[in-house]
VOMAR-252372 format. One record per residue (C-alpha): residue number from 1; residue in one letter; chain; x, y, z. Coordinates in nm, 4 decimals. Layout:
NODE|NUM|A|A|X|Y|Z
...
END
This chain:
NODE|1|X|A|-1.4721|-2.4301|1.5401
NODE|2|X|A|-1.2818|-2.5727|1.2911
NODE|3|X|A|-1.5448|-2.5877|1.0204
NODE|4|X|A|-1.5366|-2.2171|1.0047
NODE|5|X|A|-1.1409|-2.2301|1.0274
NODE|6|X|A|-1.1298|-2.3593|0.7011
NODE|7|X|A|-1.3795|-2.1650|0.5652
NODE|8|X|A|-1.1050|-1.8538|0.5880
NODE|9|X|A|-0.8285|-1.9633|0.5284
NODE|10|X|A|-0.8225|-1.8371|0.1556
NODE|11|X|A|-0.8779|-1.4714|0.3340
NODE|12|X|A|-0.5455|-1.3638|0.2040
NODE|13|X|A|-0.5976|-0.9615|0.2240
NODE|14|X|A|-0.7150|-1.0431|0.5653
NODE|15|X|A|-0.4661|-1.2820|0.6925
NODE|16|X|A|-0.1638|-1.0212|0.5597
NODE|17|X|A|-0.3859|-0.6594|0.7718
NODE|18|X|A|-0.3883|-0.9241|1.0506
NODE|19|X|A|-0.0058|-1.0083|1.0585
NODE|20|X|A|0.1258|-0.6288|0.9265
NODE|21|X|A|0.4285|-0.5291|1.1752
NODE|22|X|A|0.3849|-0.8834|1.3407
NODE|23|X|A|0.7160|-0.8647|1.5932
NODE|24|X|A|0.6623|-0.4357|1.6473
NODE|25|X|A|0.2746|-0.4067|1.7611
NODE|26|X|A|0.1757|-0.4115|2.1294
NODE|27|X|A|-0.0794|-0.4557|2.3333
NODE|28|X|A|-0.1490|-0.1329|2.4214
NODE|29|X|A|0.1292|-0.0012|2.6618
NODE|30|X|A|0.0943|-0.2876|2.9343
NODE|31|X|A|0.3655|-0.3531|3.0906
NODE|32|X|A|0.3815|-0.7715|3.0003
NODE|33|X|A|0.3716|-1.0181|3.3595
NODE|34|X|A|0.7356|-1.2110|3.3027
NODE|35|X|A|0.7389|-1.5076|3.1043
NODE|36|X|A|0.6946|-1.8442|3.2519
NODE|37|X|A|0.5122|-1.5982|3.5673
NODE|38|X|A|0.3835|-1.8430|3.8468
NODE|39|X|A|0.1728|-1.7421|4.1914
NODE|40|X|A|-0.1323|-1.8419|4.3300
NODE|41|X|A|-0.4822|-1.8241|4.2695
NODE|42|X|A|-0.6270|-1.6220|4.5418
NODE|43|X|A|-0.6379|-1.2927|4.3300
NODE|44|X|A|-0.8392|-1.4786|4.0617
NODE|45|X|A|-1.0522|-1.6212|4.3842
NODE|46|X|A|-1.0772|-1.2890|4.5430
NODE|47|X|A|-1.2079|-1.0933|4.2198
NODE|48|X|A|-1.4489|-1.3934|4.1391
NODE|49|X|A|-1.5921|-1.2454|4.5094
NODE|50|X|A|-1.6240|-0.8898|4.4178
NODE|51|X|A|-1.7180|-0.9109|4.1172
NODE|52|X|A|-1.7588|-0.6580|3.7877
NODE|53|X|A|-1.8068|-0.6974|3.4254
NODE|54|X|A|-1.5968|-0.7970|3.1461
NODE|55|X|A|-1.6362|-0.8751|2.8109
NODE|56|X|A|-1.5976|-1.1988|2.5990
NODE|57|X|A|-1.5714|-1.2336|2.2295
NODE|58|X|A|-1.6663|-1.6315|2.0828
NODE|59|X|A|-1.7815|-1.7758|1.7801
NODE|60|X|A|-1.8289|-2.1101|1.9621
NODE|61|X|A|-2.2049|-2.2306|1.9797
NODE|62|X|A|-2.1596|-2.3081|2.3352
NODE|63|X|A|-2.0901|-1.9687|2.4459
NODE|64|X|A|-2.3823|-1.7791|2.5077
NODE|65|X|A|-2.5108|-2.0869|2.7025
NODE|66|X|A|-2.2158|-2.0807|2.9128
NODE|67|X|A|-2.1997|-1.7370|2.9649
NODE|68|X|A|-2.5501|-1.7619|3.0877
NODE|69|X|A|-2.4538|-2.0498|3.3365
NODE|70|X|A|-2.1573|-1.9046|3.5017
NODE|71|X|A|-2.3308|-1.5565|3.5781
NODE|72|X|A|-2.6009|-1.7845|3.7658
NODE|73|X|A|-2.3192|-1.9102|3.9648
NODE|74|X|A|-2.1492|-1.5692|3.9977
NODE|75|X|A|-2.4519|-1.3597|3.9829
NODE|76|X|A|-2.2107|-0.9966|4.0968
NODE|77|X|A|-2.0156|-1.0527|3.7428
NODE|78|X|A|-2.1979|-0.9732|3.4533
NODE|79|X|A|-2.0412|-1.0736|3.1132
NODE|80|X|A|-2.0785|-0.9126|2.8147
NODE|81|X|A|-2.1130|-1.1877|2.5388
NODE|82|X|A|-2.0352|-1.0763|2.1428
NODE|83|X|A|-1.9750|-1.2713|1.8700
NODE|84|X|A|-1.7465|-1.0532|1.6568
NODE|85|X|A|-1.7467|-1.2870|1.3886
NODE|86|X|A|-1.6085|-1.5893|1.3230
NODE|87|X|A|-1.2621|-1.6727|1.1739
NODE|88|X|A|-1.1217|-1.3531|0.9631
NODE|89|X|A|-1.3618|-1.1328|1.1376
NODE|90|X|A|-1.3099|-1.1735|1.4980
NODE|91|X|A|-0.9307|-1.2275|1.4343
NODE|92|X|A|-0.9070|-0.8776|1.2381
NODE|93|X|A|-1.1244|-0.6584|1.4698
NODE|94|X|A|-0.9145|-0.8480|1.7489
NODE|95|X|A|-0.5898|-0.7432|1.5821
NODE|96|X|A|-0.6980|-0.4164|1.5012
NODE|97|X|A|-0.8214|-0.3395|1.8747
NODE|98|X|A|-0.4807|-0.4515|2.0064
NODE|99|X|A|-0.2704|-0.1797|1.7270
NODE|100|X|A|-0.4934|0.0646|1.8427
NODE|101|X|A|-0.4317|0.0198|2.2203
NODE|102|X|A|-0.7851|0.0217|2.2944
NODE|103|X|A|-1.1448|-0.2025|2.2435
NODE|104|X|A|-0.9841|-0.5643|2.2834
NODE|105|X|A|-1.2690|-0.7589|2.5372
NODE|106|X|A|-1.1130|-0.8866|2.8222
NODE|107|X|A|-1.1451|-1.2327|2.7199
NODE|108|X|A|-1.1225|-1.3734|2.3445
NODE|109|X|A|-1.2042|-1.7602|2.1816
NODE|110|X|A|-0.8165|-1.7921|2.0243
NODE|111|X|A|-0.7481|-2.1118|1.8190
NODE|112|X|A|-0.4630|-2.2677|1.8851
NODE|113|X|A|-0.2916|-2.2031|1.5428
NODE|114|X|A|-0.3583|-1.8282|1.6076
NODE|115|X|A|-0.2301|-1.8402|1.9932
NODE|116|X|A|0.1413|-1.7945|1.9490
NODE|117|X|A|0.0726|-1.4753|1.7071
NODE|118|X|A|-0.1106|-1.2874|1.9869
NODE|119|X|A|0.0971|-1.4088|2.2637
NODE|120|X|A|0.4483|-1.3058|2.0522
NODE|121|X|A|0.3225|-0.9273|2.0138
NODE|122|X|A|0.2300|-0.8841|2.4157
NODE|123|X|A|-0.0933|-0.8866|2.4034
NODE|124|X|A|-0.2106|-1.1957|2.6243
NODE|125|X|A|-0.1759|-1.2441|2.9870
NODE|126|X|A|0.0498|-1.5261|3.0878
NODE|127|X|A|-0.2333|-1.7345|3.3137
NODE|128|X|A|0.1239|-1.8429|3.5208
NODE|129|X|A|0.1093|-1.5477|3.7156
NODE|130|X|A|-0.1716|-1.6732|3.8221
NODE|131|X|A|-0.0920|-2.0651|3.9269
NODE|132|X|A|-0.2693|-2.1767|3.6340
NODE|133|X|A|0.0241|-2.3597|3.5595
NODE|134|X|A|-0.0857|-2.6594|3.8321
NODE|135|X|A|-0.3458|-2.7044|3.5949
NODE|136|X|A|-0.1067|-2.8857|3.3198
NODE|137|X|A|-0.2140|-3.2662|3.4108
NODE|138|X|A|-0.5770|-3.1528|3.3832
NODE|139|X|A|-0.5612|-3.1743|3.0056
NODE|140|X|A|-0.4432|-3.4027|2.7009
NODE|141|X|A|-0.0544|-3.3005|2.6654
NODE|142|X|A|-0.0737|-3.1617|2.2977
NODE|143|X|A|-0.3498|-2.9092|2.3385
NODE|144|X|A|-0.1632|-2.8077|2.7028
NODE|145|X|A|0.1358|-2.7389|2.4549
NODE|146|X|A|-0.0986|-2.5258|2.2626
NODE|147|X|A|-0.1346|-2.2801|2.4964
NODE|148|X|A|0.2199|-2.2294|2.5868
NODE|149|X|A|0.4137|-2.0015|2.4381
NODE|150|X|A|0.7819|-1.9229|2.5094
NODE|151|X|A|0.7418|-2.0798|2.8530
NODE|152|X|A|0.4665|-1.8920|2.9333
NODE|153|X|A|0.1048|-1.9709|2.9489
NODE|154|X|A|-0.1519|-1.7906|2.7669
NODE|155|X|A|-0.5016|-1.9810|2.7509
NODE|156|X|A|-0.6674|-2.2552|2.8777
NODE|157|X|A|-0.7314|-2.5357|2.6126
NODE|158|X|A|-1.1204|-2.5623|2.5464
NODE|159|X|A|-1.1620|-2.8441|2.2645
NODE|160|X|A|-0.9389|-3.0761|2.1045
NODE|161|X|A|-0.9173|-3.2123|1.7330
NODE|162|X|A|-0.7489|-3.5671|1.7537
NODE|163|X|A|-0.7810|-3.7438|1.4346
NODE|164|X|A|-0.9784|-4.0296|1.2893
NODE|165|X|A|-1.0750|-4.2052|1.0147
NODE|166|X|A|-1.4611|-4.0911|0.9690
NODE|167|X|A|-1.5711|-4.3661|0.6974
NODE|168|X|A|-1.8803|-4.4639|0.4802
NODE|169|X|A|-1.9429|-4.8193|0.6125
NODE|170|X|A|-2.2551|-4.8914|0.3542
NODE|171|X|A|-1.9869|-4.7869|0.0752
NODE|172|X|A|-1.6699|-4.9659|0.2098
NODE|173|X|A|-1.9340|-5.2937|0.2485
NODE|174|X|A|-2.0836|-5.2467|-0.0586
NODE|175|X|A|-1.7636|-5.2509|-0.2493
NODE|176|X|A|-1.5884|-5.5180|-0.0368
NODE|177|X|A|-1.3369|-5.2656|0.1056
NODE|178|X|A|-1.1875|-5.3434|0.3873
NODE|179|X|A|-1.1308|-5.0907|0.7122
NODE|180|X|A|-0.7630|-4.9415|0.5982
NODE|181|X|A|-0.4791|-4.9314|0.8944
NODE|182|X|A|-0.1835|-4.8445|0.6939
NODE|183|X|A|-0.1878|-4.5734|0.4311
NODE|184|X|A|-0.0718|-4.7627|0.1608
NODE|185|X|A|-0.4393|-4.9769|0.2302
NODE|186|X|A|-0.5481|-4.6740|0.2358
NODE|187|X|A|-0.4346|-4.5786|-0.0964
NODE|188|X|A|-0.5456|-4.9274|-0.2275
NODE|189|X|A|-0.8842|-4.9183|-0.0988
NODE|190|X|A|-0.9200|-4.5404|-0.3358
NODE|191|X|A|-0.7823|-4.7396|-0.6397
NODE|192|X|A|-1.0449|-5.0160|-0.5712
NODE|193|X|A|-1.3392|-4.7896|-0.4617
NODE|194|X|A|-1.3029|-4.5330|-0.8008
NODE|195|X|A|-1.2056|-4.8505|-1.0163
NODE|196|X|A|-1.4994|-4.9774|-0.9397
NODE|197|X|A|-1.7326|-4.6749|-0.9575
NODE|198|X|A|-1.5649|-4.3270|-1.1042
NODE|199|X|A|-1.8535|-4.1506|-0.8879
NODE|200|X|A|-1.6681|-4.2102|-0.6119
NODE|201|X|A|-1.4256|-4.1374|-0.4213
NODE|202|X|A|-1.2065|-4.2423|-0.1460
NODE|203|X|A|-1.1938|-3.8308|-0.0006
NODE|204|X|A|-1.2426|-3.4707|-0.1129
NODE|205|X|A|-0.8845|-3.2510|-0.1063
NODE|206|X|A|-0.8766|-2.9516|-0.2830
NODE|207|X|A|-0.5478|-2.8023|-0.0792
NODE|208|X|A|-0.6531|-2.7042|0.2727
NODE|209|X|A|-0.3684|-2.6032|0.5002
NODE|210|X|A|-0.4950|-2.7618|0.8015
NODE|211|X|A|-0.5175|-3.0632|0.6856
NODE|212|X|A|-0.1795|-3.0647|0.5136
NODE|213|X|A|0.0248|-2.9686|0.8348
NODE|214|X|A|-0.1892|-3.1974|1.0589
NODE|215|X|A|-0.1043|-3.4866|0.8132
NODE|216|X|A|0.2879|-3.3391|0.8491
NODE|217|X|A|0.2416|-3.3753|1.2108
NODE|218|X|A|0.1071|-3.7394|1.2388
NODE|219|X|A|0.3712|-3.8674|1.0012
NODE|220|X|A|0.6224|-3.6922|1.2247
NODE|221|X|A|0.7402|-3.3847|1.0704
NODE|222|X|A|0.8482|-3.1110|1.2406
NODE|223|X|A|0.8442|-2.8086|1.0362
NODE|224|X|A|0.7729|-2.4782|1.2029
NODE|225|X|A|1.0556|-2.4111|1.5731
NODE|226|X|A|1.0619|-2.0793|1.6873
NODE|227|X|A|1.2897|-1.9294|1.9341
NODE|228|X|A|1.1635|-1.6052|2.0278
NODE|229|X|A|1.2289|-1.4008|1.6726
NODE|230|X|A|1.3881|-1.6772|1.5375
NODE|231|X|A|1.2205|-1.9211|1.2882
NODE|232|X|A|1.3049|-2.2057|1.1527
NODE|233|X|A|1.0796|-2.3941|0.8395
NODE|234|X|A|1.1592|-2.7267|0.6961
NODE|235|X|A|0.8544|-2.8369|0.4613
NODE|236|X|A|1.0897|-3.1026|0.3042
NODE|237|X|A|1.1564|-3.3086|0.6482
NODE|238|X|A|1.1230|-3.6439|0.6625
NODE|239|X|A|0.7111|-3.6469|0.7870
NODE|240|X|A|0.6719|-3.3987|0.5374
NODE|241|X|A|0.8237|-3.6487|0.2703
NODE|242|X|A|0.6348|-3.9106|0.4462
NODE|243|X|A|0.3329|-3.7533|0.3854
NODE|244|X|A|0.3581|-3.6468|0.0490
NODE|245|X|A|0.4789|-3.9995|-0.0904
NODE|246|X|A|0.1122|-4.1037|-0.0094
NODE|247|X|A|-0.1206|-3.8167|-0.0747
NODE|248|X|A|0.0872|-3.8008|-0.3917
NODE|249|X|A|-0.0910|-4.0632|-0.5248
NODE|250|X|A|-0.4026|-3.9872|-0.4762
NODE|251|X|A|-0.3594|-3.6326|-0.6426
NODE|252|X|A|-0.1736|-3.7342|-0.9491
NODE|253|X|A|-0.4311|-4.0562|-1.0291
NODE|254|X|A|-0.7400|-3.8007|-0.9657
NODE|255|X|A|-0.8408|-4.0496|-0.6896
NODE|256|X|A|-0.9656|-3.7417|-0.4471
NODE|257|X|A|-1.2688|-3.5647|-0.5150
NODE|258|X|A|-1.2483|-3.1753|-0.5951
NODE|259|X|A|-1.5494|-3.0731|-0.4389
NODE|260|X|A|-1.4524|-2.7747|-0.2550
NODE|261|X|A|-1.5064|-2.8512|0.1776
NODE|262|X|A|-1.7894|-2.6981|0.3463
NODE|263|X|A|-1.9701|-2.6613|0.0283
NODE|264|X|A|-2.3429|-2.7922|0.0010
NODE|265|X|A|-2.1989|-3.0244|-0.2527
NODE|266|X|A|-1.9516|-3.1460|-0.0535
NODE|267|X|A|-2.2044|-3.1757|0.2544
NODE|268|X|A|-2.4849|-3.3790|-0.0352
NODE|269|X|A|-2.1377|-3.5802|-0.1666
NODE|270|X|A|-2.0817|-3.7020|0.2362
NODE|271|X|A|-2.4732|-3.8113|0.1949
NODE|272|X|A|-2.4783|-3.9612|-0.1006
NODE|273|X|A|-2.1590|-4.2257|-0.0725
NODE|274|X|A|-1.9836|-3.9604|-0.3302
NODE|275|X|A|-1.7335|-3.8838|-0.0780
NODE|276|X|A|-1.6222|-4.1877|0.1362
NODE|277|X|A|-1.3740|-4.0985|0.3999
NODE|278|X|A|-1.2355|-3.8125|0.6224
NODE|279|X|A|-0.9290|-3.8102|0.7805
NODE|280|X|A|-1.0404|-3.5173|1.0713
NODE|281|X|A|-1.0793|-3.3721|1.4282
NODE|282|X|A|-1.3162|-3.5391|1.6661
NODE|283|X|A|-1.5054|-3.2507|1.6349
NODE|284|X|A|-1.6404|-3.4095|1.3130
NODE|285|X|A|-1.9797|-3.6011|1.4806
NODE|286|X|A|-2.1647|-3.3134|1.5647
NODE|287|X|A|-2.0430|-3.1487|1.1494
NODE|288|X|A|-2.2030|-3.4959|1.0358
NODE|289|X|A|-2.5138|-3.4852|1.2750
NODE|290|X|A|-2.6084|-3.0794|1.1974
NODE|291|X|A|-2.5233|-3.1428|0.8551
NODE|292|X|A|-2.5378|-3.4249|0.6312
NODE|293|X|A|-2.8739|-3.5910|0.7885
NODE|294|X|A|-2.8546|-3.8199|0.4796
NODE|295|X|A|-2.5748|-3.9831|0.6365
NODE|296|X|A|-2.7476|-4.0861|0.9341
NODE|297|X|A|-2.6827|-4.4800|0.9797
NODE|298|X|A|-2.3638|-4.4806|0.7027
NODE|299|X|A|-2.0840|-4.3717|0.8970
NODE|300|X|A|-1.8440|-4.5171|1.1561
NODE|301|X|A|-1.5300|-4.4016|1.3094
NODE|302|X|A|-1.2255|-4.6038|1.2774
NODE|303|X|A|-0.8331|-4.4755|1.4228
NODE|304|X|A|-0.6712|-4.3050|1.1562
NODE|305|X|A|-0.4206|-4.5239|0.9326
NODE|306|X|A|-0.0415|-4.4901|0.9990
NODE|307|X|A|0.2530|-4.5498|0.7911
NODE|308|X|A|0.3619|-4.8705|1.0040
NODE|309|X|A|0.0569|-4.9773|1.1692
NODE|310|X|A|0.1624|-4.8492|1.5355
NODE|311|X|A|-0.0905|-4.6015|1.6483
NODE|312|X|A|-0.0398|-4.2544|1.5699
NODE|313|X|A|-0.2211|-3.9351|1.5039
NODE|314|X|A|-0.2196|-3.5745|1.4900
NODE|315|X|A|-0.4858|-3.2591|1.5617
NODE|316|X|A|-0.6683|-3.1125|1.3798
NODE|317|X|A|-0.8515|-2.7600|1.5108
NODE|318|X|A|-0.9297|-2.6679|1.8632
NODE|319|X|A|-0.8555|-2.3759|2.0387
NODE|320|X|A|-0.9478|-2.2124|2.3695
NODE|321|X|A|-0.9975|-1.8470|2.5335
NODE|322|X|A|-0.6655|-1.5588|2.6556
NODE|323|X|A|-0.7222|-1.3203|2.8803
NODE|324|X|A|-0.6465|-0.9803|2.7016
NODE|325|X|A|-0.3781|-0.7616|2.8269
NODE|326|X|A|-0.6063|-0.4403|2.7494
NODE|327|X|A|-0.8372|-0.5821|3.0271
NODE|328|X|A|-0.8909|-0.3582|3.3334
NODE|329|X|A|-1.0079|-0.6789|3.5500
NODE|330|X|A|-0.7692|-0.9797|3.4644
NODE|331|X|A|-0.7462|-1.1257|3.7450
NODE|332|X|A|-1.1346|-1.1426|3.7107
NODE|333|X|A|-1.1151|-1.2473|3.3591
NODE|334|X|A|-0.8849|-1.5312|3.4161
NODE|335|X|A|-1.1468|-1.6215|3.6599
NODE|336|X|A|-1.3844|-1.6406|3.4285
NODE|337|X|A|-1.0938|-1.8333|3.1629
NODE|338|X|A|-1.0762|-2.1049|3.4864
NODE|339|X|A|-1.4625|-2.1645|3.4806
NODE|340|X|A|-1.4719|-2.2293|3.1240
NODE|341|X|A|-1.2101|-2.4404|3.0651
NODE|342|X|A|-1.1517|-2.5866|3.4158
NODE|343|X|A|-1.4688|-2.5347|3.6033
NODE|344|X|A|-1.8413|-2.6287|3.5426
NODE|345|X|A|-1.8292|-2.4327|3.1911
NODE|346|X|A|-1.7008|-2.7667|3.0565
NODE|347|X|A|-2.0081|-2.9989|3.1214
NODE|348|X|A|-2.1932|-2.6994|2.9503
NODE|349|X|A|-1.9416|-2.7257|2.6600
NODE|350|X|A|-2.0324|-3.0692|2.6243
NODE|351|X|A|-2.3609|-3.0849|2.6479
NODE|352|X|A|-2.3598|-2.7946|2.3441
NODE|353|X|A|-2.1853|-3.1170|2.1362
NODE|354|X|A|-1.8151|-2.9978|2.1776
NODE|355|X|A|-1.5270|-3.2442|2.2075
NODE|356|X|A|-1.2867|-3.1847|2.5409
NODE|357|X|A|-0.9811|-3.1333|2.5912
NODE|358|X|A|-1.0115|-3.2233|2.9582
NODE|359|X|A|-0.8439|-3.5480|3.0787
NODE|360|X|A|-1.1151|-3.6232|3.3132
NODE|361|X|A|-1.4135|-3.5558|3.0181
NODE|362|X|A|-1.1812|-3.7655|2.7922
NODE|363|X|A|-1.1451|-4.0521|3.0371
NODE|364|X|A|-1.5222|-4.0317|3.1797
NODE|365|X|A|-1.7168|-4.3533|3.0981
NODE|366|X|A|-2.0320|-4.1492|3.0649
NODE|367|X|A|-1.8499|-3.9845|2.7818
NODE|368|X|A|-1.6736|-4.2670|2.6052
NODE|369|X|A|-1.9461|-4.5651|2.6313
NODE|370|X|A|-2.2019|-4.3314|2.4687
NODE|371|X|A|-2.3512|-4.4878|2.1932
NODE|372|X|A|-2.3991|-4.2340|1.9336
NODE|373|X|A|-2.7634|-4.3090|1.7007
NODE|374|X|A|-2.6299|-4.1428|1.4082
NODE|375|X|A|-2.3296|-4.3807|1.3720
NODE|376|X|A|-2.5723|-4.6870|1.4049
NODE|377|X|A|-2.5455|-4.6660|1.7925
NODE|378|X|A|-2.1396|-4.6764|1.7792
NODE|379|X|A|-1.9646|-4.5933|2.0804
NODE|380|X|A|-1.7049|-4.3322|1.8521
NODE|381|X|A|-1.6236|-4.1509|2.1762
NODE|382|X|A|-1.3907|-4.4945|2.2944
NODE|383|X|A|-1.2253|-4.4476|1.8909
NODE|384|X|A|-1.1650|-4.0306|1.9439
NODE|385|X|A|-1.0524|-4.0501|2.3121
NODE|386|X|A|-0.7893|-4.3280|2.2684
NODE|387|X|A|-0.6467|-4.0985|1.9497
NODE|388|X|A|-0.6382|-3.8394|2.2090
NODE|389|X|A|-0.3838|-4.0652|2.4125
NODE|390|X|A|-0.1695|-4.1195|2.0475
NODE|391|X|A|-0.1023|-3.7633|1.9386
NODE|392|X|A|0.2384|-3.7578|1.8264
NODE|393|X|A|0.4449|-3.4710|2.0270
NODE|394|X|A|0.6694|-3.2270|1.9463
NODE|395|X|A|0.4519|-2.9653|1.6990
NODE|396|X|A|0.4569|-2.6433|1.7203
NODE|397|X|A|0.2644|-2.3708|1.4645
NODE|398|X|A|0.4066|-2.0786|1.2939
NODE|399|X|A|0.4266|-1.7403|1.4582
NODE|400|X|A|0.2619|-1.5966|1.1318
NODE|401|X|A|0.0475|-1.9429|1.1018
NODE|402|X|A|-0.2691|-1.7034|0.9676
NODE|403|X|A|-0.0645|-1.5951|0.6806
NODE|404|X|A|0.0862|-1.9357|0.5912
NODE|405|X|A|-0.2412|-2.0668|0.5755
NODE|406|X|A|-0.4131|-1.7892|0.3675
NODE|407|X|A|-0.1128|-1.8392|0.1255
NODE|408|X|A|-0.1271|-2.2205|0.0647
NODE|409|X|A|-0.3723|-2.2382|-0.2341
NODE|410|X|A|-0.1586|-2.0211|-0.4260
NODE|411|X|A|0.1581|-2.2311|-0.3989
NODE|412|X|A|0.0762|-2.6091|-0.2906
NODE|413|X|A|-0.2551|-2.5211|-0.4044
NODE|414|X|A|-0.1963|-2.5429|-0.7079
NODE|415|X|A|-0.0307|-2.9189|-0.7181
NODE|416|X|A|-0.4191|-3.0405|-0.6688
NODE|417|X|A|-0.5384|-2.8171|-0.8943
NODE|418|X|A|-0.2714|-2.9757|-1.1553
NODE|419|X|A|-0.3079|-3.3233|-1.0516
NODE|420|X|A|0.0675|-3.3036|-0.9768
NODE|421|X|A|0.3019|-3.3575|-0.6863
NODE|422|X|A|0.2871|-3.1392|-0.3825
NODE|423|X|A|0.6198|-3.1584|-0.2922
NODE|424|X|A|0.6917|-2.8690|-0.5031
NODE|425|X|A|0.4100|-2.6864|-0.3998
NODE|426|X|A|0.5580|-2.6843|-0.0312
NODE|427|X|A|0.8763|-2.5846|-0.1475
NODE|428|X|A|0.6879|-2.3283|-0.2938
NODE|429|X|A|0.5128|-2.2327|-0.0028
NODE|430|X|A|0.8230|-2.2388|0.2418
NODE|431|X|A|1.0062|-1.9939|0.0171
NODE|432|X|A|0.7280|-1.7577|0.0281
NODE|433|X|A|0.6770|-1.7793|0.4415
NODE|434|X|A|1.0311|-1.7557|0.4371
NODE|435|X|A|1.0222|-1.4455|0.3288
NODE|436|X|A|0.7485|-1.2620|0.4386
NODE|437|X|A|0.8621|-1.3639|0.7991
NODE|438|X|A|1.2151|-1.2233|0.7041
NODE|439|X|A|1.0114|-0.8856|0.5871
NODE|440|X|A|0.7659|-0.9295|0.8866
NODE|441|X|A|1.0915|-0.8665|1.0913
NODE|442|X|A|1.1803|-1.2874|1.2088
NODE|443|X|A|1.5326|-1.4149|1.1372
NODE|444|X|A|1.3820|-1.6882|0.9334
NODE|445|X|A|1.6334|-1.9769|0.8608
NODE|446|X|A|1.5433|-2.2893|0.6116
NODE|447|X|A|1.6760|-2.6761|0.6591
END
């Protein structure tokens, strides 16, 4: 999933039709189930019996496979796979089915940045009403936060993106670099790596949102609180300074490389030692396995560095699937929500290469003892599933988090473009979400 996040978010013309009258759309004319709704799950049990047909929209290339696993255990429910596109496309056509009152499937793939957008406007079911709520200790506490909204519940998480430090072990030994656990190693070992060969590079960071606020969240900023229509957006906190005192350094001495991500150069430059690290999701493996077969044997997986050495770490992508209040069978949909995410859909999910967010999959030795050939038989699963224990809590996204990050190459963008702090760039950036959420009809307050 997150690949293709990236990819879009530089959409801006799309990101700005998707979040037009953000606070006044609807979803439809439904009357919404009360926030923070709780009951049982016999109507979700009883509809799984009867049966019907819904539709599901997914981008996720363990879909159709589970789609065609749970109608073999509920043969009387057909579902209607479509991929509507991945990123900007499903998002828009999503969007634009909900304004229109009519078309949404019953069940959609919604990342967790994009969750609180839908779930604001009306147009999710909150799962509580259905006693999904018991099903909080059945997954890693930051994506469970993901999928609440206002005290109501409106997904169940599918993947999670903890973050590592994905490294080049042939480069790091050939150069005599030593495995950073502190950022400022970290910035030492990119000095030392392009002193010693100006081919190289100690990462690749053109300006990507994602990774900006997930690097805010580890360091323990807090930027983006909402209370129902009010916002509040501090880019200049202290994780945010945190942050930017050590990425600074690396932008102003030219020490990351400005091949643009998911590029075939920048897929050739992980190959070829041109690229050394990335700070990501644990969703990376199967990027680095599909992708960059010239890598096979170079990389390991090390915990991501921290400002004092003390575990810590943020995520980065993931999302998981809302039951749409435009569907005429919800209680059947969120039926089909529960198999996915809390059911036998996940061993499919896994077995398609995905990453869980399930404390059970996380904590199974089966999972984290597997030694992985591609990472020279390194069991990386024990390195991903203890970050998913070290998240650090609290983060929350924007309700207009689409927009902010279709915005962010124009403003801190343009810092790495420079070669020149991003502080200003995020100052930048904050005044401009500040007032398109003011515009967008938010009470949108700064400090």
């Amino acid at each position: 999933m997150s690949p293709t996040r990236r990819r879009w978010q530089a959409a801006a013309a799309l990101a700005i039709a998707l979040t037009t009258a953000l606070v006044g759309c609807s979803s439809g004319g439904d009357t919404p189930a009360p926030v923070g709704a709780t009951g049982t799950q016999d109507a979700v049990d009883a509809a799984l019996r009867e049966g019907g047909e819904i539709t599901y929209w997914s981008w996720t290339p363990s879909a159709k496979a589970q789609v065609e696993a749970f109608q073999k255990e509920f043969p009387n429910v057909k579902v209607n796979y479509v991929n509507a596109g991945t990123g900007n496309d499903h998002y828009t056509k999503l969007q634009n089915a909900i304004k229109a009152g009519s078309g949404a499937p019953d069940v959609a793939q919604v990342e967790y940045q994009a969750l609180p957008q839908f779930a604001m406007t009306g147009a999710l079911v909150d799962l509580g009403q259905y006693g999904f709520n018991a099903f909080e200790d059945d997954y890693s506490p930051s994506t469970w936060n993901s999928v609440k909204v206002g005290g109501g519940l409106f997904g169940l998480p599918q993947d999670s993106g903890p973050m590592a430090l994905f490294y080049n072990k042939q480069v790091f030994e050939q150069h005599g670099i030593a495995v950073p656990k502190t950022w400022a190693e970290y910035v030492e070992a990119g000095k030392k790596l392009h002193a010693a060969d100006p081919t190289k590079y100690i990462a690749s960071d053109t300006g990507d949102a994602g990774f900006a606020t997930s690097m805010i969240w580890q360091a323990g900023g807090k930027p983006f609180t909402t209370d129902g229509k009010n916002v509040k957006i501090n880019l200049q906190d202290e994780g945010a300074r945190k942050w930017t005192s050590t990425w600074n350094e690396l932008v102003e001495q030219k020490l990351v490389s400005t091949i643009p991500g998911w590029s075939d150069a920048w897929y050739k430059a992980l190959g070829d030692g041109t690229i050394a690290t990335l700070v990501t999701g644990a969703w990376m493996p199967g990027v680095l396995k599909s992708s960059v077969p010239d890598g096979a044997g170079k990389w390991a997986v090390a915990p991501m560095p921290t400002y004092d050495g003390k575990p810590a770490t943020a995520e980065n992508g993931g999302g998981g699937q809302s039951v749409l209040k435009q569907s005429a069978k919800p209680a059947l949909a969120a039926g089909f929500v529960r198999w996915l995410n809390n059911g036998n859909g996940v061993k499919t999910f896994l077995e398609s290469g995905g990453f869980p967010a399930t404390t059970a999959d996380l904590g199974s030795p089966a999972f984290k003892d597997l030694a992985e050939p591609y990472f020279g038989g390194q069991q990386i699963n024990q390195v991903l599933t203890a970050a998913a224990d070290e998240v650090v809590p609290g983060w929350s996204y924007l309700p207009y988090q689409l927009y902010a990050n279709s915005i962010f190459g124009d403003t801190v963008g343009k810092a790495y473009a420079n070669s020149t702090a991003i502080d200003a760039g995020l100052a930048d950036w904050q005044k401009a979400l500040v007032d398109y959420g003011n515009q967008q009809g938010f009470t949108v307050t700064t400090g």
